[in-house]
C-alpha positions in Angstrom: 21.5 -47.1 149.7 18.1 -48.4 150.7 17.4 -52.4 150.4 15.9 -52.8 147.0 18.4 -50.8 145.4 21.4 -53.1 147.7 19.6 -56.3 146.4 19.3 -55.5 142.6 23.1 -55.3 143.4 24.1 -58.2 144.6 21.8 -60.1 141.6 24.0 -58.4 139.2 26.7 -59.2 141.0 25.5 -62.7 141.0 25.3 -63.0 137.1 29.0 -61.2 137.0 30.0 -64.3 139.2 28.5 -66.9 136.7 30.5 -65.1 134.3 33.9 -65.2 135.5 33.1 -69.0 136.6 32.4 -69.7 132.6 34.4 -67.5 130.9 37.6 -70.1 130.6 35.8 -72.8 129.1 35.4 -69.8 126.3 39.2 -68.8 126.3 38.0 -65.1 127.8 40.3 -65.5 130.8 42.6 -67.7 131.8 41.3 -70.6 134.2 43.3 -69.9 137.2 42.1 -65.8 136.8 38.8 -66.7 136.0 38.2 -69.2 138.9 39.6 -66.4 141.3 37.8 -63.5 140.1 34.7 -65.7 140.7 35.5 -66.4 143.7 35.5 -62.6 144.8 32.7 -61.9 143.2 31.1 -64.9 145.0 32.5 -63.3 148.0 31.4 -59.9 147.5 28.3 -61.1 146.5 27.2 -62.9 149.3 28.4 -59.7 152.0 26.5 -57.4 150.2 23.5 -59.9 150.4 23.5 -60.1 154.2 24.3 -56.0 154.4 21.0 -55.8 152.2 19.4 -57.9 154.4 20.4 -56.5 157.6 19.2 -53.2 157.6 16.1 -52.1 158.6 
């Protein structure tokens, strides 16, 4: 995957995490669920990030 492509990734990713961070206070997930899914996605968000960023 080149970097623009790995980027546009890791926003989406970003807006998934907001997401699962807000979707208790809706009753979509239950609050311990939702706080650990955003957590991963967090996670994976930010590794992707710095994969994007370190390739040349």
């Amino acid at each position: 995957m080149d970097k623009k492509t790995m980027r546009m990734i890791a926003q989406i990713m970003g807006i998934v995490t907001v997401l699962m961070f807000i979707a208790p206070s809706f009753n979509i997930l239950p609050q311990n669920i939702g706080t650990f899914l955003g957590i991963a996605a967090a996670m994976l968000t930010g590794t992707l990030w710095a994969f994007s960023s370190q390739r040349s």
